[in-house]
N, C-alpha and C positions, 0 to 999 in steps of 0.2 A: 614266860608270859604269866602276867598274874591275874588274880579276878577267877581263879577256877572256882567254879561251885558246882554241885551235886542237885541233881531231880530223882525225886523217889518218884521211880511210876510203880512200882509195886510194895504190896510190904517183905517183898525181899531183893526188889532191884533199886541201886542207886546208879547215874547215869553222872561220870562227869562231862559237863560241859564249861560252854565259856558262850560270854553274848553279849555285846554293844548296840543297844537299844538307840533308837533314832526316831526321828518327827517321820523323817520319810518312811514310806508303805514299800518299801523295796528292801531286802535282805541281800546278802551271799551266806550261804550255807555250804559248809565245808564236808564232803564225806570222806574218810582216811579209808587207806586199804587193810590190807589182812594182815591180821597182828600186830598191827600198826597203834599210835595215838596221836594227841593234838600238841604234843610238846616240841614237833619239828618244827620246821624252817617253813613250812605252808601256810598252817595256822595263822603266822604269827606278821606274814606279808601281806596276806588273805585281807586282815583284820586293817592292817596300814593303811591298807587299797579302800577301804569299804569306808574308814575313816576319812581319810583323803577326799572320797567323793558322796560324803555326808549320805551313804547308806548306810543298813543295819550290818552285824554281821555276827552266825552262828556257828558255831563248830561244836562236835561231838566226838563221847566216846562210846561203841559200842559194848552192851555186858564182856564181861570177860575181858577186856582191852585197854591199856592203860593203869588207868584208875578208877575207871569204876566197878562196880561189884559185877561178881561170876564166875565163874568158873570156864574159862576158855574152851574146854572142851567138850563143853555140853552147849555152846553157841552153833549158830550154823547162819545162814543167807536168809533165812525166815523169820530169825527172833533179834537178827544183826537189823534186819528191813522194817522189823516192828518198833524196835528199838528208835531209831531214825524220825519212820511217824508221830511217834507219842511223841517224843521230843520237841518234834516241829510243832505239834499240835499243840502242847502245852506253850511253845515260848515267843512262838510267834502270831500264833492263832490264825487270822484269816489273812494277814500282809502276803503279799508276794514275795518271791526270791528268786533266784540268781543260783543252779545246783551247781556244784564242783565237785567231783568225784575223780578221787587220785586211786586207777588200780582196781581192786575190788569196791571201790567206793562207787564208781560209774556203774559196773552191776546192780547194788544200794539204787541208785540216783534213778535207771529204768526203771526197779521195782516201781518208786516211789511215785510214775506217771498214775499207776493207778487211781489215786487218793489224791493227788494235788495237780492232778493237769493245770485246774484253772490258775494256779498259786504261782504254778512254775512259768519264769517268765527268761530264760534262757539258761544252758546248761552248756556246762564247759568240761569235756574229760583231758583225764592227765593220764598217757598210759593205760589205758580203759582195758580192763580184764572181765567182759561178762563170760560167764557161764566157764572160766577157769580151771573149775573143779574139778570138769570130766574132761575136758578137750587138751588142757596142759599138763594136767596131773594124772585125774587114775587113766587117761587113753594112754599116756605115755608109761606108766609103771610096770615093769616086770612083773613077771606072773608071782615071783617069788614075794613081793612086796603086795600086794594085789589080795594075797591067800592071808598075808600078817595081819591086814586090816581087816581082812572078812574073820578070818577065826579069833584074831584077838582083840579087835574093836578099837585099835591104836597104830600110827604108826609114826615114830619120829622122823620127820623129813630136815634132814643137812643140806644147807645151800649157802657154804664160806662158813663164815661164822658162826652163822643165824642157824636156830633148829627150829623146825614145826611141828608144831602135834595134829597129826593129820588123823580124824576118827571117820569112822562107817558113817554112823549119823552124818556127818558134816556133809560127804559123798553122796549118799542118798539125796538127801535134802537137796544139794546142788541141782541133781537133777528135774527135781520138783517146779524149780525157780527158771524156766528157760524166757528168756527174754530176746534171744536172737530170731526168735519165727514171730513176732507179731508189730507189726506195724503203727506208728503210734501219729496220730492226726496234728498233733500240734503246730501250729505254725510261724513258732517263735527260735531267735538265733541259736545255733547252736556250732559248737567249735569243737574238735577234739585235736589235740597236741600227743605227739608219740617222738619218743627218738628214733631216731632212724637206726643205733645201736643196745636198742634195748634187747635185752639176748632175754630176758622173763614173761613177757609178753609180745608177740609178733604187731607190726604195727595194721596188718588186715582185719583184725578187731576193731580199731578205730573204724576205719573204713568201715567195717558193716557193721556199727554201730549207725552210720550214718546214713545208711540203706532203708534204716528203720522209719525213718522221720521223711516222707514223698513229700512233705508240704512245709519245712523248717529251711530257711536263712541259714545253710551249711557251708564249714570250711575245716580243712584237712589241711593242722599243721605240722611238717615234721622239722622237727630240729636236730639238721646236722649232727652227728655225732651225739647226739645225744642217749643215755643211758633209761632205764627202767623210772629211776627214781626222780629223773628229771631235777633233781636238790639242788643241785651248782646256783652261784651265785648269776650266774649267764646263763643258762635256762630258764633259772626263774624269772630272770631278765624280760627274757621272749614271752613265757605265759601270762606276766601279768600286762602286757603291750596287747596280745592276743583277748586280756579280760577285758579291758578297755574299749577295744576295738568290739566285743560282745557286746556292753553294756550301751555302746551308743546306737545300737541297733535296735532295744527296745522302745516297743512302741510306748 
């Protein structure tokens, strides 16, 4: 995907993003998960979709992630959520949007009710991982793993291929960020998509994700067989049938 470009929101962060500007005052705004960037297969169907039906469309990297500047392991769910903000605030300014948070991006996407209730005009998770940190990670770690990160402020976490740099800070923080005990008023569509074989995130997170919102146009979809990252050309199939199916629901 081309058309990347950089927002300095400070004099020492550069943020890449990507953004297709439109007449209409509606957006989709993309949030990627942990560790993750804007260079998959989301982005770039995300963008299709938003063109196709003559909306905006944003996507983001957070510090550390990707391409834009940081240093990954001094990031955490505070400055990844601030990061998002200024974003939105700098490039969309007052328009509405459309949030999509794949993973830790739907964590992001609650944060982000604070500040843009009125903006957010429906929200769609993918695999929705809030509050991850402590409930899938350090609840789950051995004590012996548990001690690496409190004494030595690091710890590389293996999962296949992939390794994480999992730090104190990151864990602390997490816990700062709870978003599953508060309730949020809005009364705009909202969908959450899980695979029904996602073995990294359980799909009862969607679920009480959607516990959260008493007054929201809710629907809970799971896709057969389907895995964490949802990527398949046939998954993505269903989700963006499922954005569709959000977007006509907008008042």
């Amino acid at each position: 995907m081309k058309n990347y470009k950089l927002l300095k929101i400070s004099s020492t962060k550069k943020l890449r993003y990507i953004v297709n500007y439109t007449q209409n005052h509606l957006y989709v705004v993309f949030l990627h998960g942990f560790a993750s960037d804007i260079e998959g297969k989301k982005p770039k169907i995300f963008k299709r979709f938003a063109i196709k039906n003559k909306i905006g469309f944003l996507a983001m990297e957070y510090s550390g992630h990707g391409k834009s500047s940081g240093e990954f392991t001094r990031g955490n769910i505070s400055t990844w959520t601030k990061d998002a903000e200024k974003t939105i605030k700098k490039i969309l300014k007052k328009n509405n949007f459309i949030l999509i948070g794949s993973s830790m991006g739907a964590w992001i996407s609650l944060n982000l009710f604070k500040n843009f209730k009125k903006q957010i005009k429906g929200f769609l998770g993918i695999g929705s991982a809030p509050e991850f940190l402590t409930y899938l990670m350090w609840n789950k770690f051995p004590k012996k793993v548990k001690n690496e990160i409190i004494n030595k402020g690091i710890y590389k976490l293996k999962n296949g291929q992939h390794e994480y740099l999992i730090t104190h800070q990151l864990i602390k923080d997490g816990r700062k960020n709870k978003v599953l005990n508060k309730s949020i008023t809005s009364k705009i569509p909202i969908t959450m998509v899980h695979g029904s074989k996602d073995e990294v995130v359980p799909k009862i997170y969607s679920k009480k994700i959607l516990t959260l919102f008493p007054n929201a146009k809710k629907k809970l979809k799971i896709i057969n067989n389907g895995d964490h990252s949802l990527s398949s050309n046939r998954n993505l199939k269903i989700i963006l049938k499922e954005l569709s199916q959000l977007l006509k629901k907008i008042d």
